[in-house]
N, C-alpha and C positions, 0 to 999 in steps of 0.2 A: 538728206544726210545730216547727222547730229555734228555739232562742233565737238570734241573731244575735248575732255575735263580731265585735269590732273588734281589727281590726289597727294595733298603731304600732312606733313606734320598740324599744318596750321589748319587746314580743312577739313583735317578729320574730326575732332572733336565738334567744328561747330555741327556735322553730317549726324553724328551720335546724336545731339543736342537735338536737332531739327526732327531726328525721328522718333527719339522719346514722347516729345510735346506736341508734333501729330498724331502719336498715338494716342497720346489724352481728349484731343481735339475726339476722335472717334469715340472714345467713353463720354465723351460731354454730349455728344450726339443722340447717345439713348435716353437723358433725361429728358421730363417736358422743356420746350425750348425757353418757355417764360423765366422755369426756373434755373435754370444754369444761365439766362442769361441776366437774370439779376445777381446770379453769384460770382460769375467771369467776366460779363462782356465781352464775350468774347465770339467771332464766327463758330460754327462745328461742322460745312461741306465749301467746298469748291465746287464751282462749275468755267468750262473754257466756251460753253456759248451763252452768252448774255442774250442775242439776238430770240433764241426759244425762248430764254427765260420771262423774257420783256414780254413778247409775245403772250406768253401764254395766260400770263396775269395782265393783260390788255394795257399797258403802258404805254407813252407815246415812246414812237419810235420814228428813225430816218435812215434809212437805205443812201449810204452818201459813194455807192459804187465801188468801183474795184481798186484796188490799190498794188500793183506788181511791179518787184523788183529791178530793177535793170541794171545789169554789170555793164563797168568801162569798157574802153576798146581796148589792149594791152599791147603795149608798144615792143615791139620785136628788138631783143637787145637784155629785157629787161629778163632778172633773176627767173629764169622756167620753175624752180622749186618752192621758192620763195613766193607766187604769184600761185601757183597751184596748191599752197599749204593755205594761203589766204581765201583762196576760192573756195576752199574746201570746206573751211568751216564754215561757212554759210548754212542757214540753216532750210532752206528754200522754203520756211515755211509762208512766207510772207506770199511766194507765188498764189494768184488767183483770188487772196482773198478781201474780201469787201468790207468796208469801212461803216460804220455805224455812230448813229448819237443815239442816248437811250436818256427817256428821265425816270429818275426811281423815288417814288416816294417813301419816305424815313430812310433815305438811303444812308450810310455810314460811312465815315473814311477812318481807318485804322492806322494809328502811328506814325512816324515820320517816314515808311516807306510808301504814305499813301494809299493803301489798301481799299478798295471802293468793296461796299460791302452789301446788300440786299438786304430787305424785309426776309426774317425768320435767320440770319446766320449765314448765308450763301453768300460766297467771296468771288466774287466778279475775276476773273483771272485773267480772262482776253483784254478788260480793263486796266489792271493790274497787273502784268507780266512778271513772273518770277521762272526766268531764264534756267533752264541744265536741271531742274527738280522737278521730279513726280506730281502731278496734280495733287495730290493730297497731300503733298509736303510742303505747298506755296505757304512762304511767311506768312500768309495772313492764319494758318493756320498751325506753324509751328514755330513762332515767333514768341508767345510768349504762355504763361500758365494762367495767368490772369492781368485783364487790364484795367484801368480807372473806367468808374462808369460815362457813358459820354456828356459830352455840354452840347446843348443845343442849339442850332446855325438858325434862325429863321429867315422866311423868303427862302429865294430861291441861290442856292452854291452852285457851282462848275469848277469839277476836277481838273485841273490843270496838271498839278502833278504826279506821278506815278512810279518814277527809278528816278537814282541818282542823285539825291541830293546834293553834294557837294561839287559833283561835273558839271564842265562848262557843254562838255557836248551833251550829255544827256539833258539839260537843260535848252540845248536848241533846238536837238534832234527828237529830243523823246516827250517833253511839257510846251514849248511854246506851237509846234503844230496842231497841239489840240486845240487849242484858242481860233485858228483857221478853223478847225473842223464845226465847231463848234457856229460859229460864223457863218459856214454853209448852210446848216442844221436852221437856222434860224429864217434863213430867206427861204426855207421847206416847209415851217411848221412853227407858228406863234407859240407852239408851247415851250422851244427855248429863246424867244426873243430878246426875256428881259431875266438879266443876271447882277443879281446882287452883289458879289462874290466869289471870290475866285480861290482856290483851295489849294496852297503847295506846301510843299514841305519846308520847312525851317531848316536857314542854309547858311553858312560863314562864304558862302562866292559873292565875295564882293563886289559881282557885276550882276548879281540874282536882278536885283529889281530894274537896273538899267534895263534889262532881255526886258521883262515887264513891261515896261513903261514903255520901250518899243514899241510894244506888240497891241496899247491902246489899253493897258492895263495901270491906275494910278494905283497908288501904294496903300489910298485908304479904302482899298476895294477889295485886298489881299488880304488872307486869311491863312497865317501860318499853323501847320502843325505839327508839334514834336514828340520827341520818343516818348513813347510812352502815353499821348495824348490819345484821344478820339472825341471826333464830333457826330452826331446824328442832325442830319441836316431835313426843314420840311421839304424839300423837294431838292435832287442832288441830278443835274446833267452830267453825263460822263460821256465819254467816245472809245472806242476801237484805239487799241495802241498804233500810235502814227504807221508804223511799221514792227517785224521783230525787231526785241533789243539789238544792236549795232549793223542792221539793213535798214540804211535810209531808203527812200523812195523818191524820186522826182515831185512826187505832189509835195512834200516836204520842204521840197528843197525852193520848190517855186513859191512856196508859201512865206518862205523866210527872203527869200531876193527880194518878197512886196514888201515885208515889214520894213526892211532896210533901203528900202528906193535903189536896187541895185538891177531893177528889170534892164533899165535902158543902159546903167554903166557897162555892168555884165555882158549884155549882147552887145556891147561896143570891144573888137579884136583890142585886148591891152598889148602893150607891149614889155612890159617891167617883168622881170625874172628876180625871185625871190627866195630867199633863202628862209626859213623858217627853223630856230635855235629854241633851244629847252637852256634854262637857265637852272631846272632844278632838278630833280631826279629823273632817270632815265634818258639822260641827256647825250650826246656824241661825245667820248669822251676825248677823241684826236681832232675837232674841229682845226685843232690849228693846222694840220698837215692837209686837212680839207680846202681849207681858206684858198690859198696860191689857184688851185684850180675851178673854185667857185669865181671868185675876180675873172680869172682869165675869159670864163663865160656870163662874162656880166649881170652876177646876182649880187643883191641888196641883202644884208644882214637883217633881219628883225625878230626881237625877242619879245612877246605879249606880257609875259610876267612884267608887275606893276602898270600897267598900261590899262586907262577907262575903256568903255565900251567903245566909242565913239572911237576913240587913238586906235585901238586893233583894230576898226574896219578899215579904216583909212589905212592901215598897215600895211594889209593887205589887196583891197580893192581894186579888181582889172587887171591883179598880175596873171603874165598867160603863162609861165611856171613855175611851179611852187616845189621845192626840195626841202624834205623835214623828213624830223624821227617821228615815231607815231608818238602821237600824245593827242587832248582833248582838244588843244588850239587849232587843230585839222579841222573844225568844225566851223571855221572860217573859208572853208574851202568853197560854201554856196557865193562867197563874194570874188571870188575868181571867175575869169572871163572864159565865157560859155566858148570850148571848144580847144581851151587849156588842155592841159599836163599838172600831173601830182608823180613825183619822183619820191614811193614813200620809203625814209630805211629803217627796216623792221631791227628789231633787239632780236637775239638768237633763237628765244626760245616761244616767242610771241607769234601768233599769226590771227590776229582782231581783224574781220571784217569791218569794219566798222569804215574805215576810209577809202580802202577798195570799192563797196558799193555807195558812198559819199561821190566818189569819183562818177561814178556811173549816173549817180541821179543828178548831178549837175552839169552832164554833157561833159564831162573832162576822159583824157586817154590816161592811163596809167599804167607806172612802172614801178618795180619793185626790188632794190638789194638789201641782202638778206649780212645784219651786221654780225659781229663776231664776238665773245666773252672778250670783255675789258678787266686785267689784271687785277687791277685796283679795287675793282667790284667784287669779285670774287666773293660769294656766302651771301650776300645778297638776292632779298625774293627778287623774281622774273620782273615783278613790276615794279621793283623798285631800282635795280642795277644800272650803270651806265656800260655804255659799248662802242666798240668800234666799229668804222667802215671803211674796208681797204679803199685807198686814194683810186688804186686802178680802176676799182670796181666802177666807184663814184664818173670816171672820166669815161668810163665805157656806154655807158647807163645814158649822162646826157649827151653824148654825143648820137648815141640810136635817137635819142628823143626830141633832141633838134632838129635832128634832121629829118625827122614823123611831121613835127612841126610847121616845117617849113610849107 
């Protein structure tokens, strides 16, 4: 089932955009590739199996097995519409399919979105995920008309990044489990043992390098790249996108409890119930009429905005329920105590998988109320508004879910 994309003002032009300059992509195709790519730099095909492609030019390769989905349990009580809009956009691609490391020689990474690129122009797209667009319309291919010619990485780089630059989630969920994969890959096969370098996008999250440096990554081993940029690297490891974009995966999820010493917290039953606040767009915009009934069920306030890496875990760590709007700080949810609840409350017109199957690969049950347009917001995009959430709904919601709990 595809997620459903809404068309407006603002994405049509870039939709125009994207399909003019994969169209040129395709006229750049019929020249010899030498020459157009000393005159663009630019890819001119797509492919979504890297696994053949590796293959068939005899590159090292590692089979790191299956990777499939797993939805929460969903607690009886919770919003049926709102729970089934979220389910639905799932993209179930993720079911069945297998994880891979591949290493590519003069392999390339394109721009700040990351783009892993092959010998001759081929854009690794299972590498590189470009979500809701045509294979032939993946940025790496209608991104741009022309790019700088590349600078050259020597030894051996590993893609870390690939969406999301400025996300806190897509920075957990979608770049730091490559680093595990990659990990794996290595106790398989010497040829990604030893890594020079690590390759992410150039980023203002001011907790970018903290993830890093978690994750066993020092900062002079990081190799930023921005718009505009490309590198050609002699030898480039890349992996399998952890999962699709906003369908975590268990192996994800466990990957990130190690970085963060949370195997033994997390399997220990928490008992703290938590409240999780946005401070800044798309925020609940009646918290205060929330508040009297949050206290009454003894949840704790916590807002991440300004807070180090280190302060959000502790934030959150071991709580057994967490109630929030959606936003990327759900991505704290792998430090909740395995066998938890996520109370998520959706904005009106949103329904992101992304926490619903968060919930699922962390062993957590979840629930879902569906908020309502906030006045004051009114003309504001979907992703920027704030909203409300009737008091009732909210006291309904944890009251099923305590009592799930129990």
């Amino acid at each position: 089932m595809k997620r459903a994309v809404t068309h407006d003002a603002t994405t049509a032009p870039r939709d125009w955009r994207r399909t003019i300059v994969a169209a040129w992509a395709r006229m750049r195709r019929a020249m010899p590739f030498g020459v157009q790519d000393m005159l663009f730099h630019l890819p001119v095909e797509a492919t979504a199996d890297t696994v053949a492609l590796v293959r068939a030019r005899g590159w090292p390769l590692v089979d790191l097995g299956p990777n499939d989905p797993t939805p929460p349990r969903v607690i009886d009580g919770s919003d049926a519409d709102a729970v089934a809009a979220v389910a639905g956009s799932c993209t179930v691609r993720g079911a069945g399919a297998r994880l891979f490391a591949a290493a590519i020689p003069e392999g390339r990474v394109l721009a700040r979105a990351c783009t892993a690129v092959a010998p001759q122009g081929v854009v690794l797209a299972d590498v590189s995920p470009h979500a809701l667009v045509p294979l032939a319309q993946h940025r790496g291919l209608s991104g741009a008309i022309v790019a700088r010619p590349p600078r050259r990485l020597r030894g051996t780089s590993a893609l870390a990044g690939a969406v999301g630059h400025a996300n806190f989630y897509h920075w957990m969920l979608d770049m730091l489990p490559r680093i595990g994969l990659l990990e794996e890959a290595a106790r398989a096969d010497a040829a990604f043992a030893r890594i020079d370098r690590w390759i992410v996008p150039a980023t203002r999250l001011g907790v970018a390098r903290e993830l890093l440096a978690a994750a066993g990554i020092p900062s002079e081993r990081v190799e930023s790249v921005r718009r505009g940029d490309q590198v050609v690297c002699d030898h480039l490891l890349v992996t399998g996108a952890p999962a699709p974009i906003c369908e975590p995966t268990r192996r994800s999820a466990a990957y990130l409890r190690g970085v963060f010493g949370d195997r033994d917290a997390v399997a220990r039953s928490g008992a703290r119930r938590v409240y999780l606040a946005r401070r800044g767009r798309r925020k609940i915009a009646n918290e205060s009429e929330l508040a009297p009934i949050l206290a009454r069920f003894g949840f704790e306030t916590v807002a991440m905005e300004g807070l180090g890496l280190a302060a959000q875990v502790d934030a959150i760590r071991g709580a057994r329920v967490v109630v929030a709007p959606h936003g990327a700080a759900l991505a704290h949810l792998v430090h909740v105590a395995e066998g938890g609840t996520l109370v998520e409350c959706l904005p009106p017109r949103i329904s992101n998988p992304s926490f619903f199957m968060l919930a699922g690969a962390c062993g957590l049950r979840y629930a879902a109320i569906r908020g309502r347009e906030d006045r004051a917001s009114r003309g504001q995009p979907d992703g920027a508004a704030d909203f409300a959430v009737d008091a009732a709904d909210l006291e309904r919601v944890l009251r099923a879910a305590l009592v799930d709990d129990a």
